[in-house]
C-alpha positions in Angstrom: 0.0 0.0 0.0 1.2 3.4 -1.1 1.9 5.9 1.8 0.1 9.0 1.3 1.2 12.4 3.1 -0.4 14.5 5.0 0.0 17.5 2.9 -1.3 15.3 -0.3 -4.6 14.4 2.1 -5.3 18.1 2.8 -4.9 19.4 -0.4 -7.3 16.7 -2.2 -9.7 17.6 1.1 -9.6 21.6 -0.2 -10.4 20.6 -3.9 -13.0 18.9 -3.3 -14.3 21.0 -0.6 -14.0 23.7 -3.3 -15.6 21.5 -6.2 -18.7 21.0 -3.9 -19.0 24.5 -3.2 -19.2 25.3 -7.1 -21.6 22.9 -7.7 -23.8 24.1 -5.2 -23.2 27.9 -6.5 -23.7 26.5 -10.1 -27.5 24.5 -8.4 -28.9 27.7 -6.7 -28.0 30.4 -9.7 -30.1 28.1 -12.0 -32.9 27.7 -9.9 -32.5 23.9 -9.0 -31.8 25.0 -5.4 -35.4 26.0 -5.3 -36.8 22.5 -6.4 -34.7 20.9 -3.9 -35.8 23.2 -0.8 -39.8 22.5 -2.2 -38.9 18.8 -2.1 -37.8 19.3 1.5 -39.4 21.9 2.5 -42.7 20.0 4.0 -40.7 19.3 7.2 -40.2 23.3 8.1 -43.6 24.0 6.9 -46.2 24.5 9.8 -48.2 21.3 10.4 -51.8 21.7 11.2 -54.8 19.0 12.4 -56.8 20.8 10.1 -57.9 19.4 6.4 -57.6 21.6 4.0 -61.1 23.3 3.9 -61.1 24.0 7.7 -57.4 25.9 7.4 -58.9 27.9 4.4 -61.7 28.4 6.9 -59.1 29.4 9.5 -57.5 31.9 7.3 -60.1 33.7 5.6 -61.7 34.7 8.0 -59.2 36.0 10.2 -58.0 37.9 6.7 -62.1 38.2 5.9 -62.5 39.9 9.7 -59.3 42.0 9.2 -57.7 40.4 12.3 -54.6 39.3 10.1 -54.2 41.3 7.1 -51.0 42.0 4.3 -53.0 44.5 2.5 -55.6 46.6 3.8 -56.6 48.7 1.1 -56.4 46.3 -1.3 -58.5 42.8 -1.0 -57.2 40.9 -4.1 -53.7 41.6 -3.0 -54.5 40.6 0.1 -56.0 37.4 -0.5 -53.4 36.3 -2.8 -50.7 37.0 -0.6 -53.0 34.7 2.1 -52.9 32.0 -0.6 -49.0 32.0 -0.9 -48.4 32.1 2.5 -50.4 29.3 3.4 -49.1 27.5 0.0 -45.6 28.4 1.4 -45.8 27.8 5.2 -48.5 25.2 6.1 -49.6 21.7 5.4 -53.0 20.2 6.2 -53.9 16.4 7.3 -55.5 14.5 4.7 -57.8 11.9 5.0 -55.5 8.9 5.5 -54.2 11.4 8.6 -51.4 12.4 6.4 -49.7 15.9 6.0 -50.1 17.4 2.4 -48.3 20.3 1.5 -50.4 22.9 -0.1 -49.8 23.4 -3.7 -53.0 25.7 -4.4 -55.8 27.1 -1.8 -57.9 29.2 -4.0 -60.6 26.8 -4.1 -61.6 26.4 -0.7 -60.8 30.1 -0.3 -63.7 30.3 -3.0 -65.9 27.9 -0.8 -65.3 30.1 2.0 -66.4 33.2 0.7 -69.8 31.4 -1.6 -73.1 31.4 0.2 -73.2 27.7 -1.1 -70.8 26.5 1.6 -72.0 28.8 4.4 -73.4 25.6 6.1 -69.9 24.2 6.5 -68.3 27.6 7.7 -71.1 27.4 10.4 -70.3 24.1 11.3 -66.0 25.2 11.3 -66.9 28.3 13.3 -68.7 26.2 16.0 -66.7 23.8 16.3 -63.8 26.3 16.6 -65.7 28.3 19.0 -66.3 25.2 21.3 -62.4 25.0 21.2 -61.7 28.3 22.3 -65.0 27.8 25.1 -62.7 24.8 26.2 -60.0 26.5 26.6 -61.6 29.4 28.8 -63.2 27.4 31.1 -59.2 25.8 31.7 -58.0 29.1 31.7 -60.9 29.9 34.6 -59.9 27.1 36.5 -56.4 27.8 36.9 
């Protein structure tokens, strides 16, 4: 076996410590870095017990109440920037009890706002109020 020096170890260390760094340069200035941190991205993404209706629920109407807002003055604005943020920072539990991440929202932010799905925004909000009840009567209790 061929003894290799030290010097000879650290130098082949640095190149291809220095190759590695210009592939990753050459990854992120062409926009692959960006499909990679998607790929990954569902484990720093904000997990919720939720499906994906009740989130939208969630959402819109704190944005529809003006409790959390982007925009004021501007609604559409507003409830785009909603839609990517929830698209960008949550997931929701599917029906196997699964997290999803969220590749589009503006469906059940439709639902939210029709007058056709009013029955199941009725049904969100009381069950989300009976939550928050719950939570009072520990709070109470303390």
């Amino acid at each position: 076996m061929k003894k290799v020096k030290t010097y000879d170890i650290i130098d082949n260390f640095f190149k291809l410590d220095t190759r590695l760094k210009n592939i990753e340069t050459l990854v992120q200035t062409n926009g692959f870095g960006n499909v990679q941190s998607q790929a990954f991205s569902s484990c720093n993404k904000c997990r919720s017990s939720y499906n994906k209706i009740e989130l939208a629920n969630l959402f819109y109407i704190l944005m529809d109440e003006g409790i959390l807002y982007f925009d004021s003055n501007d609604t559409k604005k507003n409830r785009a920037n909603f839609q990517k943020f929830m698209s960008e920072n949550f997931t929701y539990n599917d029906n196997e009890d699964n997290q999803k991440i969220i590749s589009t929202i503006s469906r059940q932010f439709s639902e939210c706002k029709g007058y056709t799905y009013k029955g199941k925004q009725i049904r969100f909000l009381d069950e989300f109020i009976s939550v928050m009840q719950e939570r009072k009567k520990r709070l109470e209790s303390w």
